[in-house]
Structure formats: C-alpha cells, structure tokens
C-alpha positions in Angstrom: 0.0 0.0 0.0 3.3 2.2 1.2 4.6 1.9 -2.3 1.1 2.0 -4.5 0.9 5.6 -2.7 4.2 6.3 -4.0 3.6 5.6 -7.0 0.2 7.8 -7.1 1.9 10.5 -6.0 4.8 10.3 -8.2 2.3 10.2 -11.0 0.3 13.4 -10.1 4.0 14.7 -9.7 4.4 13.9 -13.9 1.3 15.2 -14.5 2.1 18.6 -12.9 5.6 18.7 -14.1 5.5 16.5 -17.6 9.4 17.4 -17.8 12.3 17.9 -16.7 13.9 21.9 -16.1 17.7 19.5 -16.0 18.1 17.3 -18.7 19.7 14.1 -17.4 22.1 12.6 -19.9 23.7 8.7 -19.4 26.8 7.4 -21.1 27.8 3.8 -21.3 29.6 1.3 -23.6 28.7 -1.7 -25.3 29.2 -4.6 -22.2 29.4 -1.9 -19.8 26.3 -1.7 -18.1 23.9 -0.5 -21.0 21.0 -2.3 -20.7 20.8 -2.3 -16.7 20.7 1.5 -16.7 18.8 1.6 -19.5 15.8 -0.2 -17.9 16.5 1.8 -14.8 15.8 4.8 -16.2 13.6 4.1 -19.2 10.9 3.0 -16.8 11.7 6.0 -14.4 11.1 7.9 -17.1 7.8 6.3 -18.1 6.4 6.6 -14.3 7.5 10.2 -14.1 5.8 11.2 -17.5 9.3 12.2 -19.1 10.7 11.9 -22.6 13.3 9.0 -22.8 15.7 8.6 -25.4 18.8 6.8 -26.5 21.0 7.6 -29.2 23.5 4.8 -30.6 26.6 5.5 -32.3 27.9 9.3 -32.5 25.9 11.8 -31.5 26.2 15.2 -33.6 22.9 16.9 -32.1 21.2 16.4 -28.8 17.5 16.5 -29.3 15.9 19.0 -26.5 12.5 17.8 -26.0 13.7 14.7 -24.6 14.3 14.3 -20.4 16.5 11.4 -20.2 18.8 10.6 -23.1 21.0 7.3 -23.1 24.1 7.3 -24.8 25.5 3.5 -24.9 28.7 4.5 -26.4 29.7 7.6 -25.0 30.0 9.0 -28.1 28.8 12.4 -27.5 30.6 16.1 -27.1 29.1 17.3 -23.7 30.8 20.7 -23.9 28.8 21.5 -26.8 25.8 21.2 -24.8 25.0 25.0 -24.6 21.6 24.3 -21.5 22.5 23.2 -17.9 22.9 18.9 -18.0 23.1 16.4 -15.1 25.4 13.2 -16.4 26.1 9.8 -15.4 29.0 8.1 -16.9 30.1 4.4 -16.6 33.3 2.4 -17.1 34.5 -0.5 -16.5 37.8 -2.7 -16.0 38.7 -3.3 -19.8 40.3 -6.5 -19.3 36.3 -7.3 -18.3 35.1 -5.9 -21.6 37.2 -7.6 -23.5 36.4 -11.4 -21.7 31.8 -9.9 -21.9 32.6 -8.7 -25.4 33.8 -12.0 -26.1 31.3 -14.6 -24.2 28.1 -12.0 -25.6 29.4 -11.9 -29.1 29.5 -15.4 -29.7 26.1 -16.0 -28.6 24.1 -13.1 -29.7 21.8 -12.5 -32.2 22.8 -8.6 -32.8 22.8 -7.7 -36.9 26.1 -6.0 -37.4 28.1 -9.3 -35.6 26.1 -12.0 -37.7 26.3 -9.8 -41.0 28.1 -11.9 -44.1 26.7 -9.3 -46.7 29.9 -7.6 -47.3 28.3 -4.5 -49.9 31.9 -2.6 -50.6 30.3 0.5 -51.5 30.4 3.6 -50.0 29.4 4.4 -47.2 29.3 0.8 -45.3 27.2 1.9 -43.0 25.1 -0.6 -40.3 24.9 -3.4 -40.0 27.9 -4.1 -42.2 29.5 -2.5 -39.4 28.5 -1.7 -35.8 26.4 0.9 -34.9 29.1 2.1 -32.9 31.0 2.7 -35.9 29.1 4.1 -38.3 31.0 7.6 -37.9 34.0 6.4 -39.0 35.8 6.7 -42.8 35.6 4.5 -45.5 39.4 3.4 -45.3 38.5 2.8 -41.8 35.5 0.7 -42.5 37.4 -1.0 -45.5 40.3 -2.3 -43.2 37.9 -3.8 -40.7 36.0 -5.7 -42.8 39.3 -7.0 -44.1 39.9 -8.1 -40.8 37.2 -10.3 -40.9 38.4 -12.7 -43.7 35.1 -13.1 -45.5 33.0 -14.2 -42.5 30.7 -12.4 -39.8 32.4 -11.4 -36.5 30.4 -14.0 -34.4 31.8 -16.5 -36.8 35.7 -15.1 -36.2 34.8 -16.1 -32.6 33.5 -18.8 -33.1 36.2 -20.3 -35.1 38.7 -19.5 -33.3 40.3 -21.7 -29.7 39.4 -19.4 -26.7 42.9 -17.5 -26.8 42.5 -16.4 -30.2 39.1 -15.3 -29.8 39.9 -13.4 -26.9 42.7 -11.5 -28.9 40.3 -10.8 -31.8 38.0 -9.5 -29.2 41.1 -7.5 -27.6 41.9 -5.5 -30.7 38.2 -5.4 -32.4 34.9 -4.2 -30.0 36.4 -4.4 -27.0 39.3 -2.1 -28.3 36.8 0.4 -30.1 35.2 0.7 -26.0 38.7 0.8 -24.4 39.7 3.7 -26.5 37.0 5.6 -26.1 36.7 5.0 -22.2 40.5 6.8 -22.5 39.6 9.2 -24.1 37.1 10.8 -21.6 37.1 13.7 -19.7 36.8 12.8 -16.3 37.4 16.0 -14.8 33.5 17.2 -15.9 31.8 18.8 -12.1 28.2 18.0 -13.9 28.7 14.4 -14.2 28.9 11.6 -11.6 31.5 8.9 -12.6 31.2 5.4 -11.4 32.6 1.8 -12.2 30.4 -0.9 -13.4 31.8 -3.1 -10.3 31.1 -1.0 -7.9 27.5 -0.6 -9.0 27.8 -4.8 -8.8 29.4 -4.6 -5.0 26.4 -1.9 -3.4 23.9 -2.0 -5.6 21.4 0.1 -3.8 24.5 2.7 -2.8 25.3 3.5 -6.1 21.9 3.7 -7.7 21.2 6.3 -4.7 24.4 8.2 -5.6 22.9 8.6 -9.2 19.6 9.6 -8.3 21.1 12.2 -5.4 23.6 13.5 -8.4 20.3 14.0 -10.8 18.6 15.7 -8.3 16.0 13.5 -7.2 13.6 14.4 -4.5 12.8 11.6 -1.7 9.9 10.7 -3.7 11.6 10.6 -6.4 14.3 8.9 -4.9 12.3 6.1 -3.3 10.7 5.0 -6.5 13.1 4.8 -8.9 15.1 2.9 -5.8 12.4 0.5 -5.8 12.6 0.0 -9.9 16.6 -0.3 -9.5 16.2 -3.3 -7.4 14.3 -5.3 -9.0 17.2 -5.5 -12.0 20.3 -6.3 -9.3 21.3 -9.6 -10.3 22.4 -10.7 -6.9 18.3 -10.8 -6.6 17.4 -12.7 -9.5 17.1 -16.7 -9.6 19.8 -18.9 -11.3 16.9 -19.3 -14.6 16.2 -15.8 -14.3 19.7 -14.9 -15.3 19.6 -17.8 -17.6 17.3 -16.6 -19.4 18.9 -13.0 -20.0 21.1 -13.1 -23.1 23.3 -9.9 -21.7 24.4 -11.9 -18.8 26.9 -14.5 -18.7 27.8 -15.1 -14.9 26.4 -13.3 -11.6 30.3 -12.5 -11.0 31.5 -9.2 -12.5 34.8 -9.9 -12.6 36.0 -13.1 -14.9 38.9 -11.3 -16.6 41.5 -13.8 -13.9 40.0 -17.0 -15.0 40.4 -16.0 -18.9 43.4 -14.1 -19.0 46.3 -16.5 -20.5 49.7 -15.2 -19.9 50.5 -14.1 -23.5 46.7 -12.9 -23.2 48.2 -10.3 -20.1 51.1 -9.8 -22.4 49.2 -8.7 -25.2 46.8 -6.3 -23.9 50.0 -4.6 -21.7 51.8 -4.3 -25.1 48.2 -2.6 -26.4 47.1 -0.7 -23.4 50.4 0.2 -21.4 48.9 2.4 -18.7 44.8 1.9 -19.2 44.2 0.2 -16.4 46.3 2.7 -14.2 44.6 5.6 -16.0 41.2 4.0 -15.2 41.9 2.9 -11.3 42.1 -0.5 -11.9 45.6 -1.4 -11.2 48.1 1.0 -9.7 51.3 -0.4 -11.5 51.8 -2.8 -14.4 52.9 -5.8 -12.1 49.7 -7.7 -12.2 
C-alpha cells in the first residue's frame, strides 16, 4: 500500500511537471552496463511522465525535447551542450570488456556481428558494421572488414580456440570501448563517474548516488530505488539470469580465470597504462 501511494503521487508529480527543467544525460559502452541502466531509467522515465531517449553510435545533435537521453557508447561532445545537464557516466575494467565482449558476441543475435553481406560500397554503414561505428571513414571501415576474412564477427569467434578469440575480441569491439573510455574527460563537475563493479558490490549505494547526483527528491528517490532493485542480479534466480542473453555469470569480474599469460602480455603491449589511467591497477605488475 506504502509503495502503491508512492507511485500515485509520483504520477500526479508527472502530470504537474510533464518534464524535466535538467536534462539528465547517461553514457555507457557496449558490455558496460547498458541495458541495466537503460531499464532503470527508461521506466523511471515512463512513471515520471518524461521523454526518454537513446542515441547509438555518434551523436552530432542532442534533441531537446527529450528528459532522459542514453548514450551506450559515450560517443557524444558534452561541452557542446549549450543548456545546464546532469550526467552519469560508466566504465568499467577493460580486461572485463574484452572477456563480456567475447562470451556475448559469440552468442548473440545482434545484426552488425552476424552480417556476411559484405556491400563494398560507399558508405558501409550498419549493419555491415556496428552501430558504434558508423561515424567512422571509409578506409576505416574497408580495413575492418578485411579483418574479418570473409566471415561475420560471431563467426571469427567462433572459429577460433578461446585465446585467439579473446585476442580478436582485444583488438576489435572491446578495443573500439577501451579507447574511447581513454579518451574521456573525467574531470566534468556535472557528471557523476562510477565503475560498473562498484554498481555490482552496493547495488542500492550506487543507484542512490545517481539519483542524489540527478537531483532526485525523496519521492523521487524512493521510486526509482524501488525500480533499480528489481534488475540487481544478486536478486534474480539462477533461470532468471539464464534466461537474459546480456548476462553471462552473476560475478562481475571473470577477466583472472580468462586471461592466458600471452593474453596479459598482449593487452600490456596494447594498453600500457589503461588500467592505471582507469583505477584498476596501480602499476603494471599484475
């Protein structure tokens, strides 16, 4: 009854203020926690009567008359946003990426990594490659389907003994995300930065750090806690996981039991100081 009455009154809420005066803008990356805070917030959004949105790939314009807006690559310029913003912005430990990227893309059923219709002409746009890519150049998109030796991605993985496919996921997807998690300004006083694992290790925690650093009321805030909870996996049944193609284990961390020694070689030779850059490893003796 507590909660129904919650709910009521967060619904005469939207209906007195359809949306929001502070935009709230999310960035992710593909295999780092896209899909949790997109249901999150999509049906906060929908509750609260405001405009959600998500925007794959680059991002060029921000549309205004949306409330929420969901980036899942990051790929957006936030100081060209001229109106006041709240942002949330994810990482996660890239050796992780690379072993997710590599478990999810040989299972899934995503266009871009089962494509084998390789058109060569211009502009080899989606789903010849990822979404995630479409900004890039021809020469660009020319050398990566190269790389792909005339089959799909998923079939690259699948081909390939686990250390191999690891590697191709090292300096494919999971090096497209790693890049552009480098490449981020951290330093931004509008937007909350959090690791995917520690969202993983207190739940509840870091979902209230979000909606405190958006502004939420208590209302608000007790809500869309009670929405967030019902998507922590250390809640759901054994089947219910099953039964979700974006997870692959309830333990966040798998890169240890994957990572080969020429595998830890490989990505040090590739990404010399990410993890130190990131906070995941304070020197390169690991």
């Amino acid at each position: 009854m507590q909660m129904l009455s919650v709910l009521r009154r967060m619904r005469w809420i939207g209906r007195v203020d359809a949306s929001l005066e502070t935009p709230i803008y999310i960035c992710c990356y593909h295999k780092v926690g896209t899909k949790l805070l997109r249901k999150v917030f999509k049906r906060i959004s929908r509750d609260f009567g405001w405009k959600f949105g998500a925007i794959s790939g680059q991002c060029t314009h921000i549309p205004p008359e949306y409330d929420v807006i969901m980036f899942p690559h990051s790929l957006v310029d936030l100081d060209s946003v001229e109106r006041h913003f709240t942002a949330i912005h994810l990482v996660r430990d890239p050796r992780d990426v690379i072993v997710s990227g590599y478990l999810y893309h040989k299972r899934c059923n995503e266009p871009w990594c089962r494509n084998t219709d390789f058109d060569w002409s211009d502009p080899l746009n989606y789903p010849i490659v990822p979404r995630s890519q479409d900004h890039r150049p021809l020469e660009w998109k020319k050398n990566y389907l190269n790389s792909l030796n005339g089959r799909s991605y998923q079939e690259n993985l699948r081909s390939l003994a686990q250390e191999d496919g690891l590697l191709f996921e090292m300096d494919h997807y999971a090096s497209w995300t790693i890049r552009q998690m480098e490449s981020w300004d951290y330093s931004r006083p509008d937007t909350l930065e959090l690791k995917f694992e520690d969202i993983m290790t207190d739940f509840e925690a870091s979902f209230a750090s979000m909606f405190a650093h958006v502004g939420f009321n208590k209302i608000q805030t007790d809500f869309a806690s009670s929405v967030a909870i019902t998507e922590d996996i250390s809640r759901m049944t054994d089947k219910e996981i099953m039964m979700n193609n974006h997870i692959s284990a309830r333990s966040t961390s798998k890169w240890s039991r994957y990572f080969t020694p020429k595998l830890k070689d490989e990505f040090k030779a590739r990404f010399p100081d990410t993890l130190q850059r990131l906070g995941y490893e304070t020197s390169t003796d690991w």
